[in-house]
VOBA-755696 format. One record per residue (C-alpha): x, y, z; residue in one letter. Coordinates in steps of 0.5 Angstrom, whole numbers, padded with zeros to 4 digits, always signed. Layout:
XYZa
...
***
This chain:
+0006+0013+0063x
+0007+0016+0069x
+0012+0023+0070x
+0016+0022+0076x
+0018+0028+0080x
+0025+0031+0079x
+0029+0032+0085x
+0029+0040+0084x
+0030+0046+0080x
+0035+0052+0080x
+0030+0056+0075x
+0024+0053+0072x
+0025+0057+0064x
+0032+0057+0061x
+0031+0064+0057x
+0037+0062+0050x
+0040+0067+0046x
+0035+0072+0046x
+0033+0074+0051x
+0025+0073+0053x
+0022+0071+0046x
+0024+0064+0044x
+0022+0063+0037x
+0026+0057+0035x
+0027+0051+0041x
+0031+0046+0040x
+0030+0039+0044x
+0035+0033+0045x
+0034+0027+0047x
+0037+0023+0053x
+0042+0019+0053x
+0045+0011+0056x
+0050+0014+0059x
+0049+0018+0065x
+0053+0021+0072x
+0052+0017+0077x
+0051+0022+0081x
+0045+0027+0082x
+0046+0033+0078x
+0042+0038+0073x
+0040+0035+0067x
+0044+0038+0062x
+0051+0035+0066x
+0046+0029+0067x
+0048+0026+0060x
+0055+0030+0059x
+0059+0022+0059x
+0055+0022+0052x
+0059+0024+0046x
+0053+0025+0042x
+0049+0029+0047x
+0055+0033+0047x
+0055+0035+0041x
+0048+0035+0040x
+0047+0040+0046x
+0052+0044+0044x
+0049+0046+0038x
+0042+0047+0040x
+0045+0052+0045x
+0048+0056+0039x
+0044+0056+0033x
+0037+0056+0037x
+0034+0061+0041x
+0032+0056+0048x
+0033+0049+0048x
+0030+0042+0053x
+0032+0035+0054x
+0027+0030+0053x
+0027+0025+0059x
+0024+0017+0058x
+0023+0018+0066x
+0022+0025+0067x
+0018+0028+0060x
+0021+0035+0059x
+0027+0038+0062x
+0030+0044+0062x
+0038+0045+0063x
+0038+0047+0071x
+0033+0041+0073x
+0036+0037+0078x
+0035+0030+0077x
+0038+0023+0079x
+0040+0018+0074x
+0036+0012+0071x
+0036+0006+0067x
+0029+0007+0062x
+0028+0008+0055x
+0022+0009+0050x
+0026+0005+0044x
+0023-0001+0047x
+0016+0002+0049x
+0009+0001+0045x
+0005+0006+0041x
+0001+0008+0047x
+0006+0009+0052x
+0010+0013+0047x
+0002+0017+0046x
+0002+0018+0053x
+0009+0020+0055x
+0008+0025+0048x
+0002+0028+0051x
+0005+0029+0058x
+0011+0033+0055x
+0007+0037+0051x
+0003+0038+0058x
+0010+0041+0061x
+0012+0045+0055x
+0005+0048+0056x
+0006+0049+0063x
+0013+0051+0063x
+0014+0054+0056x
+0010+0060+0053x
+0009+0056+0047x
+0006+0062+0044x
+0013+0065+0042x
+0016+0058+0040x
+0015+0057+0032x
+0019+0052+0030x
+0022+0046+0034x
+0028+0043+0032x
+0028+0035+0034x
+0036+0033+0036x
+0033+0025+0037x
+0032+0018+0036x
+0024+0017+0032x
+0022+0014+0039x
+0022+0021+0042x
+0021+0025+0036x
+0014+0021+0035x
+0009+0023+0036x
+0010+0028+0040x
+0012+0033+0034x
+0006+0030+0031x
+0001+0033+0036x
+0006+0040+0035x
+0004+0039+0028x
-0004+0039+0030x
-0003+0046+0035x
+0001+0049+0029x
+0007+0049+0031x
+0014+0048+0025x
+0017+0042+0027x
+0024+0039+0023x
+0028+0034+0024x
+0035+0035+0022x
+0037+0027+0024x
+0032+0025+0021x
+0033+0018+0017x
+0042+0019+0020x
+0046+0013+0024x
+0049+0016+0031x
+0056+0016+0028x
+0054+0020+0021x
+0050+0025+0027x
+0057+0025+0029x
+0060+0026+0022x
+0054+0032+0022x
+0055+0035+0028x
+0063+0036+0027x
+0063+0039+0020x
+0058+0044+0024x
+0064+0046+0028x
+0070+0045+0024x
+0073+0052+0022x
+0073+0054+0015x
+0080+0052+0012x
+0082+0058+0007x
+0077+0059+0001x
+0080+0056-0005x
+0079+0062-0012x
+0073+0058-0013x
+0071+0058-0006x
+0072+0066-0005x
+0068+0066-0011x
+0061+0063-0007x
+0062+0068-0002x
+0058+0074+0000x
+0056+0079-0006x
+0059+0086-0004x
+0057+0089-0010x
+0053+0089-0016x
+0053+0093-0022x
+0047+0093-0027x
+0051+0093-0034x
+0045+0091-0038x
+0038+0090-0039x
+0033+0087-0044x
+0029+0082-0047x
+0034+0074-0048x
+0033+0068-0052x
+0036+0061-0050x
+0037+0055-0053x
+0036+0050-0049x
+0039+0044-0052x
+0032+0039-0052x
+0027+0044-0051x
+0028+0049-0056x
+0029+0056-0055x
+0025+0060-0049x
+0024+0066-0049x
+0025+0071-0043x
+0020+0078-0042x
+0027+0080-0037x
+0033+0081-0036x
+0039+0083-0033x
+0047+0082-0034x
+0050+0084-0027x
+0058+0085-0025x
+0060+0082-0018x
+0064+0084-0014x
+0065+0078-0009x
+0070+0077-0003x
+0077+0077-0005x
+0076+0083-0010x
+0074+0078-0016x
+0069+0080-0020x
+0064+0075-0025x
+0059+0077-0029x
+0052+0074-0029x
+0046+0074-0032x
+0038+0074-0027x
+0032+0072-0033x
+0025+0072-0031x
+0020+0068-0035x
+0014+0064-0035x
+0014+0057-0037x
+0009+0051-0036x
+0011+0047-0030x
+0009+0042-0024x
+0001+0042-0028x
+0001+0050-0029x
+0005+0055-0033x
+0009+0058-0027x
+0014+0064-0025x
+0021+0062-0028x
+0028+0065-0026x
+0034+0063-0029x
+0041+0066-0026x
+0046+0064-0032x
+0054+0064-0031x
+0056+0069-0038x
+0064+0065-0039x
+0066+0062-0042x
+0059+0061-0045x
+0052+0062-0043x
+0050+0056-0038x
+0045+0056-0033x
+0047+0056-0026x
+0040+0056-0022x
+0033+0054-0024x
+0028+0057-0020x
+0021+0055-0020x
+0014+0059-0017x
+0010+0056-0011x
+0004+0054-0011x
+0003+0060-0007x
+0007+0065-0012x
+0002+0070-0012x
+0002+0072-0005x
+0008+0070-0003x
+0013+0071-0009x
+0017+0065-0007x
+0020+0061-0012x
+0024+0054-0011x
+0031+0051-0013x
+0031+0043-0012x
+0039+0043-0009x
+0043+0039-0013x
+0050+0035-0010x
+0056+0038-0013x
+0059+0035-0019x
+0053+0033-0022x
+0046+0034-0023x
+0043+0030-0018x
+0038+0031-0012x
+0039+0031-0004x
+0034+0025-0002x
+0030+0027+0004x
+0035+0024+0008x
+0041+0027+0005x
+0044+0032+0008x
+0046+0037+0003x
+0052+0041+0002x
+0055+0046+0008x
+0055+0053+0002x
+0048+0051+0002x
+0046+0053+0010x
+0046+0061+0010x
+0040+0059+0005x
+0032+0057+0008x
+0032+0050+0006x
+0026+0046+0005x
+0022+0040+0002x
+0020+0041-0005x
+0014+0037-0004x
+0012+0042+0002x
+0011+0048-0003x
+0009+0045-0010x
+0004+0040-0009x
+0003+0037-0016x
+0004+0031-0020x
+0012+0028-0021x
+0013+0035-0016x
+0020+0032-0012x
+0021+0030-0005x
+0027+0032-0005x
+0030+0039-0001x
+0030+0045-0004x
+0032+0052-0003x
+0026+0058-0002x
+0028+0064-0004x
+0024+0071-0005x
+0023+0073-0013x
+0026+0080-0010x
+0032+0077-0007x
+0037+0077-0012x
+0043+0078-0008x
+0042+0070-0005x
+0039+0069-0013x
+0047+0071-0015x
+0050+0068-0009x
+0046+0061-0010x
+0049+0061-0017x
+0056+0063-0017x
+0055+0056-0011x
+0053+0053-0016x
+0057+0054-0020x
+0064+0052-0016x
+0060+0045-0015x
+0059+0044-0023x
+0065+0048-0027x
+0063+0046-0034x
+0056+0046-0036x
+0052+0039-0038x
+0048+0044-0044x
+0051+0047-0050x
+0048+0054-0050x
+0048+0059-0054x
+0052+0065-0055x
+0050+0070-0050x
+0046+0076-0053x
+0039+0079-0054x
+0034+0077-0059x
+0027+0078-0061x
+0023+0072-0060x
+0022+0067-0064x
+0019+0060-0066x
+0025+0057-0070x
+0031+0060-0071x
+0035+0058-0077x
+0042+0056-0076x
+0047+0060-0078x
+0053+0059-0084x
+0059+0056-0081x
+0055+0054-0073x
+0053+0047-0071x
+0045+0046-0071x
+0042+0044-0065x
+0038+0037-0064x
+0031+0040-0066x
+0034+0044-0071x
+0036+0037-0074x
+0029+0034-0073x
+0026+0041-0076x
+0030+0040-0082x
+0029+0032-0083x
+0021+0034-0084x
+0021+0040-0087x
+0027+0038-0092x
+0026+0031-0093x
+0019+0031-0092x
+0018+0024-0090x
+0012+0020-0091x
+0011+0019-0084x
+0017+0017-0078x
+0017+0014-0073x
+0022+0016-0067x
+0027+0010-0068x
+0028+0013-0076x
+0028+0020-0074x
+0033+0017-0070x
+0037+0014-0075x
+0037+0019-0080x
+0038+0025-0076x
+0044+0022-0072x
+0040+0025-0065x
+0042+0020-0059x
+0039+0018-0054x
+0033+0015-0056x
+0029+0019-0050x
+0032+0025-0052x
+0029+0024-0059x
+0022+0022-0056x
+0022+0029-0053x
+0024+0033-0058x
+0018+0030-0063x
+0013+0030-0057x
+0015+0038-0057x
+0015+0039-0063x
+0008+0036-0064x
+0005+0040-0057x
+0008+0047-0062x
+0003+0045-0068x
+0009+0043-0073x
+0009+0035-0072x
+0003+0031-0072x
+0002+0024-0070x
-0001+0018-0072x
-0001+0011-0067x
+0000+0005-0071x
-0001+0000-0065x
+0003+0000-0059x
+0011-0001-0057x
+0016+0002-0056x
+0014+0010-0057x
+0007+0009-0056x
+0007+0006-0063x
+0007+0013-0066x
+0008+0015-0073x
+0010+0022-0073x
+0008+0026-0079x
+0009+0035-0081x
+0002+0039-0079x
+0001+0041-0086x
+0001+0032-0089x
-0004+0028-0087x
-0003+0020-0087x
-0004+0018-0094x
-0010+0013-0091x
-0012+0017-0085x
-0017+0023-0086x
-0016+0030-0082x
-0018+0029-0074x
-0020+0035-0070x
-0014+0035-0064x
-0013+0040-0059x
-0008+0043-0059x
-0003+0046-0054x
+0003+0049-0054x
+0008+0054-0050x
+0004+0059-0047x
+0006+0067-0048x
+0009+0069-0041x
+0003+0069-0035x
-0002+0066-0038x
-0004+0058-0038x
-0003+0054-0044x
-0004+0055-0050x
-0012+0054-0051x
-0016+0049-0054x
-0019+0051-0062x
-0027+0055-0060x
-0030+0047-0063x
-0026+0043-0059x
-0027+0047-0053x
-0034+0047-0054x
-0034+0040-0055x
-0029+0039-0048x
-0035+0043-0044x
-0040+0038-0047x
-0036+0032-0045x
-0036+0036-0037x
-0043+0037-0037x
-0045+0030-0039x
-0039+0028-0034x
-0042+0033-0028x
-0050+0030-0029x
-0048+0024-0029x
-0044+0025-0022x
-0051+0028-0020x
-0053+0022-0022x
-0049+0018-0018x
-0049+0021-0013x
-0057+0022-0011x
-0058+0014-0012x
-0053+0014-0006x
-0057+0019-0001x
-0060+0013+0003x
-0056+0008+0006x
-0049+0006+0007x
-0043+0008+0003x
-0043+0001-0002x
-0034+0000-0003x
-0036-0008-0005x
-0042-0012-0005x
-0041-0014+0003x
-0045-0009+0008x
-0040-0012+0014x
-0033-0010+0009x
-0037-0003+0008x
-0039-0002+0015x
-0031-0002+0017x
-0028+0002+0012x
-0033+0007+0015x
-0031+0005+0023x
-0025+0003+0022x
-0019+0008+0019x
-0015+0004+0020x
-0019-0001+0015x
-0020+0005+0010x
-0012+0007+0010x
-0011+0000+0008x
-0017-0001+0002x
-0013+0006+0000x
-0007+0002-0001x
-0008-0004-0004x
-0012-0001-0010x
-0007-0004-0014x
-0007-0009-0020x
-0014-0011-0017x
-0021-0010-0018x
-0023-0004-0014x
-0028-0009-0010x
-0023-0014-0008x
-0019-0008-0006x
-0024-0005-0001x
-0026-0012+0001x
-0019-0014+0004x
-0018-0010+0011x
-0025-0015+0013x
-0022-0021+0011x
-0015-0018+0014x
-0018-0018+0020x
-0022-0024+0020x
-0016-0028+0019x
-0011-0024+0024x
-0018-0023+0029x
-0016-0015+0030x
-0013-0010+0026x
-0008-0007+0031x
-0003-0003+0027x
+0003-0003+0033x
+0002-0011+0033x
+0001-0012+0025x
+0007-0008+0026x
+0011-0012+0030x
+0010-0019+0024x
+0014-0020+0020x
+0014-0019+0012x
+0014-0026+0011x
+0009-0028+0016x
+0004-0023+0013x
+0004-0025+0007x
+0003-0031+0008x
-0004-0029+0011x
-0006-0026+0005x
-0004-0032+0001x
-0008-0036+0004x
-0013-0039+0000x
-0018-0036-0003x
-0011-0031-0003x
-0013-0023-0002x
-0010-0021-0007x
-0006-0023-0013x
+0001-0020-0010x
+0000-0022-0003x
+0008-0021-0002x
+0008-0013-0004x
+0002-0012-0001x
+0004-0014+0006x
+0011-0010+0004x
+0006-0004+0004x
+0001-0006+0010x
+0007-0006+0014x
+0010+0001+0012x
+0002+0004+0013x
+0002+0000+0020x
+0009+0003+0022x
+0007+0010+0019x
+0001+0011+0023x
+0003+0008+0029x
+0009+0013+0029x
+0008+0019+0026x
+0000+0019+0028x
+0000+0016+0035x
-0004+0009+0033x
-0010+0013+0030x
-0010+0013+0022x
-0016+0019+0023x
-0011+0023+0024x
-0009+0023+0018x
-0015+0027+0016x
-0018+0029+0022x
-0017+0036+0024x
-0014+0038+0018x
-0017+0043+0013x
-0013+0042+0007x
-0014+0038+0001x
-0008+0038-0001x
-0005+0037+0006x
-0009+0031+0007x
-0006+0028-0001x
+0000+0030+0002x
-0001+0026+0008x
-0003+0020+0004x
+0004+0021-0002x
+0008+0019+0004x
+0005+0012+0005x
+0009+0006+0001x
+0004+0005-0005x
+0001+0010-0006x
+0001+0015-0011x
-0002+0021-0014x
-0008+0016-0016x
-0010+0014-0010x
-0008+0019-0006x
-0013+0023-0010x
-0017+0017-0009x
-0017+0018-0002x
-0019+0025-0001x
-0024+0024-0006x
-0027+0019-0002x
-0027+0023+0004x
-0029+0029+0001x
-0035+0027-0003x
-0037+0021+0001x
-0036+0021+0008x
-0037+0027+0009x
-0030+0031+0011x
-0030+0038+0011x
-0024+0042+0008x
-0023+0049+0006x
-0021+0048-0002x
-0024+0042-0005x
-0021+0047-0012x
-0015+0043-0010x
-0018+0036-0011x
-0016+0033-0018x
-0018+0027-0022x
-0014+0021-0020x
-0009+0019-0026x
-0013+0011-0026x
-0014+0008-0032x
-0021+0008-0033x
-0021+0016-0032x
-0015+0016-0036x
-0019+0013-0043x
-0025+0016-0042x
-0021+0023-0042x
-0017+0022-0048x
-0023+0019-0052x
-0028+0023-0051x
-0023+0029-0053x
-0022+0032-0047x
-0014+0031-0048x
-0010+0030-0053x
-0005+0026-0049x
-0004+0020-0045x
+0000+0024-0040x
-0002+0025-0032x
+0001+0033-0032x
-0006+0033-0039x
-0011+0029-0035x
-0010+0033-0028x
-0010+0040-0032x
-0016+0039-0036x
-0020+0037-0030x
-0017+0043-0025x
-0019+0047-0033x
-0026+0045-0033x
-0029+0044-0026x
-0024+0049-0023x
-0028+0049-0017x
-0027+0042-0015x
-0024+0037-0021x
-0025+0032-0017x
-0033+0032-0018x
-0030+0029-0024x
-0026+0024-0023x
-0033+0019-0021x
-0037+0019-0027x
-0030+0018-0031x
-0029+0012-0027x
-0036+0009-0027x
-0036+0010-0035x
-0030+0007-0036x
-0030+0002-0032x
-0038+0000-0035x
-0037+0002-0042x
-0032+0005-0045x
-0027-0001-0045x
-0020-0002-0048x
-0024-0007-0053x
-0031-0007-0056x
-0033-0001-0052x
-0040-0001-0052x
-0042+0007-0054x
-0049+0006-0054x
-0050+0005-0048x
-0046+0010-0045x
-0049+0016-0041x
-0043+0020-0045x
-0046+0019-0052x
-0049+0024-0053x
-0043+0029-0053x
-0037+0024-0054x
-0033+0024-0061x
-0032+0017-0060x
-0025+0017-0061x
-0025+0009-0060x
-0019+0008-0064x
-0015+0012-0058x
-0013+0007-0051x
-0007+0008-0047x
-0002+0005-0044x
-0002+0000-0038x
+0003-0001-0033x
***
C-alpha cells in the first residue's frame, strides 16, 4: 500500500506532556468526517465527535500522541493534509500488513521509539491490527483500551472520563486517599473460611485508617501462603474488622513473585462477586490502580482471563485502599466469618457452647460421631443438612486431601460414584491401598509431600515414562515427522503453519490422526488454505465442506465455528502468518498463551502445540521448565493408575509433572500418551504388554472421568 506525501509540516515531533521523553504514546484513528479544507491533521477530523473525544484524552493522559491515516500511515497533530474518502475496514489482510509496516517505518523515522514504552490504540481493529502486532514483536506494550466497545459505549467511555466527580457520599469518602495509618496490632490469625475450613496467617496487622473527611475505619493486612493456580503462592488478605471480620481483597502472587514481589486481585464488579470480562470496562475507583490481565501474569491451568489489579506486596496503602473500595461496592459480606481475634493454628476447632457450627464442622462431626459405614456425598448432604450439593462436594474432597476422609469409587455418577469413608475405617470388603496423600502446605513450601514408598514408587513410574520417551524419540530420528499415516498430510502441517494451527484445533472428539489429516483434505477441498479467504465463508458454508462425505470430522458445525475463528485471529492479530505465533518468540509460556487465546483450544492442546513445536519441529525457547503435560485422557489414566496422582483433577496431573521432571515436564507428556492410548484402556487394559509394567502398581480399578 502505498503512502501519499502529506502536504506540509509545521514540526516533524509533536513532544506531550513531558517534555522530550515520550514513555506512553497515544494513537488515534481517522475518522469519515473530515474539513472540506486542507488543514492539520488534528483539526482534519474535529467534525468527528468521537475523535474529539478520543483526541483529547490522549492529550491528557499520555505522554505524545499521533493519528492514524488510511491514506497518509502515521500523522503527527501539525501535519498538514487535504481531505480524503479512504478507509482500512473494507482492506484485505495484506494491504492492512502493508500499510502496518509502513507506519511502523514513519514511526521509526519520525518517532524515538526508544523512549516509547507503551502505546495506547484509540481505534477500530482494522487500524490496531497488525500494527500492534509488529509493536508487540520489537517489544514495545500495547493496549487496547476500545478493544471489543461499539462507537456509542466508546462515547459513554470517554465522558465518564471527563465528567466531574459529584460530591463523595460517607461510603464514597470512605474508598478516598489513605492519609494515615496507625499500626494498632501485630500477631499471628486464624480465619475460618466458610467452605474450606480454617487457614492460617504466619502475619498480621490490624491498622487504623484515617481517610479523607476525617473518618477512621479499621482493617486487618494478612499475609499467607496457600496452593493456588498449580503451585502454593504468596496470599494477602486485606479484611474489614465491622461488624465482623470479612474478607475485602484477595491477592495472589504472580508467576514471577520471587523477583518481582507483585501480587494480583481479579477485580470484581460491585455488588457482587463476579469478574470484569476482558471486554469490560471496570469501575472508575479502580483507574488510579495498574490494571492488567490476569491471564498475563499467572500462567496456570483454570488461571482467569479477566482484569485484575497489580500491586507490590509492600504497597500496603494501595492494599488498604483497595480494600476499603471494595468494601463501599459490597457492604455485607457473602461469608460468615469468625470473630476477629488471634489463635494459634490449628487442625480442627471445635465449636464453642452456644456458637453455631460451620459446615465442615458438621461434616467432621457426622464421621466422627456417627461414624458411618461408608457416605456418599448425597447422604452427607441429607443428614447433615449442608447445601448445596457442590459445597458438600468440596468440603468431603477437602477433607479427604487433609487425611481425615478417604474414599472408595463405587462406579460412576454423580460425585464420581465415590463412597467416602473416616481414615482410620476401611471398607468392610475393600483391603487398605497405599495413596498419596496431599494436604494444605506449612506457609512457603509446596504441598504436602507424598509418603518415602509412594515417592519412590512416583520416580520409578517417571523413569520408566522418560526411557520410554527416549525410546519414542530415537525410532523418530530419521525421516519425516509422522502426525497421520499420509506423508502429503505430514508434509503440510511441517510447511504450512496454517495447516498445523488447524490440526491443533480440531483435536477434539477424534482420533489424533483424524485431527492432523483434516488441514490436507481441507485444502484439497477448498484448493487453498488461505485464511483471509476461509475467513470471508461463511459458518454454514464451511461446514458444509467438512461434512461432505466421507466428512472430516464428527462435529463438522463446531469444527468450522473454530477454523473460522482460528482464520480470523491469524489474519488479524498475526498478519496472515500463523508462524508468528511461535516465530521470534522465546517463551513457552507465551507461545501456550497464544494458542489459549484461539476458540477451541484449551490447556490440553495448547500444551499439545508447544510440545510439539519444542520436541518435534525444532523450535527453540528459553524455559522448556514451563512446558506441562497436556491434561488429555490417555496422559490422565496413565497418571492416576500408575500412582503418580491421587486425583483425577487437572491442577494434579500438571503438578506432578512440573514435580517429577522439573526441568521440562513435557518430556513426559509423550510416553503417557502413547501407553494409554496402546495399553492402559479404559477396559481390558493390556498390563503385560506395557513399557510401564515394571514399575506400575497397576491400579486398574481406577479410570477417570470423559467429557
Amino acid at each position: 500500500m502505498k503512502c501519499e506525501a502529506y502536504l506540509g509540516t509545521r514540526s516533524e515531533l509533536s513532544i506531550g506532556r513531558t517534555g522530550a521523553v515520550m514513555a506512553t504514546l497515544g494513537l488515534v484513528s481517522c475518522t469519515k468526517s473530515k474539513q472540506p479544507h486542507a488543514c492539520p491533521a488534528e483539526e482534519m477530523y474535529m467534525p468527528s465527535a468521537i475523535f474529539r473525544k478520543a483526541w483529547q484524552y490522549a492529550g491528557k493522559h499520555y505522554d505524545s500522541r499521533g493519528v492514524l491515516s488510511a491514506k497518509y500511515g502515521l500523522l503527527l497533530a501539525e501535519d498538514v493534509i487535504a481531505p480524503y474518502d479512504e478507509t482500512l475496514k473494507s482492506a484485505g489482510g495484506s494491504q492492512r500488513l502493508a500499510w502496518a509496516r509502513m507506519v511502523l517505518d514513519q514511526m521509526r523515522r519520525r518517532l524515538d521509539m526508544s523512549e516509547i514504552r507503551d502505546v495506547y490504540f484509540h481505534c477500530p481493529e482494522a487500524y490496531s491490527y497488525p500494527l500492534a502486532t509488529l509493536l508487540e514483536e520489537r517489544g514495545t506494550k500495547v493496549h487496547l483500551p476500545m478493544k471489543g466497545l461499539r462507537q456509542g459505549e466508546q462515547l459513554s467511555w470517554y465522558g465518564r472520563q471527563g465528567t466531574p466527580s459529584a460530591a463523595p457520599s460517607a461510603g464514597q469518602e470512605q474508598s478516598g486517599e489513605v492519609l494515615e495509618k496507625e499500626l494498632l496490632w501485630e500477631g499471628q490469625l486464624t480465619f475460618d473460611w466458610p467452605v474450606a475450613g480454617p487457614e492460617q496467617f504466619e502475619r498480621a496487622c490490624r491498622y487504623r485508617v484515617a481517610v479523607r473527611g476525617g473518618q477512621t475505619t479499621d482493617m486487618m493486612v494478612a499475609f499467607g501462603w496457600r496452593p493456588a493456580f498449580g503451585r502454593t503462592r504468596r496470599r494477602i488478605i486485606a479484611f474489614m474488622t465491622a461488624p465482623a471480620l470479612w474478607p475485602a481483597v484477595e491477592l495472589v502472587a504472580t508467576d514471577d513473585y520471587d523477583e518481582s514481589r507483585q501480587l494480583l486481585w481479579a477485580v470484581k464488579q460491585p455488588g457482587s462477586n463476579r469478574h470484569y470480562a476482558p471486554l469490560e470496562q471496570p469501575h472508575p475507583d479502580f483507574r488510579p490502580f495498574r490494571l492488567v490481565r490476569f491471564k498475563d501474569h499467572i500462567r496456570a491451568p483454570r488461571s482467569y482471563s479477566s482484569w485484575a489489579v497489580l500491586l507490590s506486596e509492600d504497597d500496603i496503602d494501595s492494599i488498604i485502599k483497595l480494600g476499603l473500595i471494595r468494601a463501599t461496592h459490597k457492604h455485607q459480606p457473602t461469608a460468615r466469618a469468625a470473630p476477629a481475634a488471634v489463635k494459634k493454628a490449628a487442625p480442627t476447632r471445635p465449636p464453642q457452647p452456644g456458637s453455631p457450627m460451620t459446615n465442615t464442622q458438621r461434616v467432621r462431626q457426622y464421621f466422627t460421631e456417627v461414624r458411618p459405614g461408608g457416605a456418599t456425598i448425597s447422604d452427607i448432604q441429607r443428614v447433615t443438612g449442608v447445601a448445596p450439593y457442590q459445597q458438600v462436594y468440596q468440603i468431603v474432597h477437602r477433607l479427604v486431601d487433609e487425611g481425615f476422609l478417604r474414599f472408595e469409587r463405587r462406579g460412576r455418577g454423580r460425585g464420581g460414584g465415590k463412597v467416602f469413608y473416616l481414615s482410620e475405617t476401611l471398607p468392610p470388603t475393600a483391603a487398605p491401598k497405599a495413596a498419596v496423600p496431599s494436604g494444605r502446605p506449612p506457609p512457603g513450601q509446596g504441598r504436602r509431600g507424598p509418603t518415602e514408598a509412594a515417592a519412590a514408587q512416583r520416580e520409578r513410574v517417571a523413569g520408566s515414562l522418560l526411557a520410554y520417551g527416549e525410546e519414542l524419540a530415537a525410532k523418530g530420528q530419521s525421516g519425516i515427522v509422522e502426525f497421520t499415516q499420509d506423508p502429503a498430510a505430514n508434509r503440510l502441517i511441517l510447511e504450512d503453519p496454517l495447516a498445523f494451527v488447524l490440526g491443533v484445533v480440531c483435536d477434539q472428539g477424534v482420533k489424533a490422526e483424524t485431527a492432523w489429516a483434516l488441514p490436507h483434505l481441507l485444502k484439497a477441498r477448498l484448493g487453498h488454505l488461505d485464511p483471509d479467504r476461509i475467513g470471508q465463508m461463511t459458518k454454514q458454508e464451511l461446514a458444509a465442506v467438512l461434512a461432505r462425505p466421507s466428512a472430516l470430522h464428527r462435529f463438522p458445525n463446531k469444527m468450522a465455528d473454530y477454523v473460522l475463528a482460528a482464520c480470523e485471529k491469524v489474519v488479524k492479530a498475526y498478519a496472515g502468518d500463523a508462524s508468528r505465533i511461535w516465530i521470534g518468540c522465546s517463551s513457552s509460556s507465551e507461545i501456550a498463551r497464544r494458542f489459549d487465546e484461539f476458540r477451541g483450544i484449551d490447556q490440553k492442546k495448547s500444551s499439545m502445540a508447544v510440545n510439539i513445536l519444542v520436541r518435534d519441529l525444532g523450535v527453540q525457547v528459553a524455559d522448556p521448565e514451563n512446558i506441562d503435560v497436556s491434561y488429555d485422557v490417555h496422559v490422565r489414566r496413565v497418571f492416576l493408575r500408575s500412582g503418580v496422582v491421587d486425583r483425577d483433577s487437572q491442577e494434579e496431573v500438571v503438578a506432578a509433572g512440573r514435580e517429577l521432571h522439573p526441568e521440562y515436564p513435557g518430556a513426559l507428556d509423550l510416553p503417557a500418551w502413547y501407553a494409554g492410548r496402546n495399553w492402559c484402556h479404559p477396559a481390558s487394559p493390556d498390563c503385560g504388554g506395557c513399557p510401564l509394567s515394571s514399575a506400575c502398581p497397576e491400579r486398574v480399578e481406577l479410570d477417570v472421568e470423559t467429557f
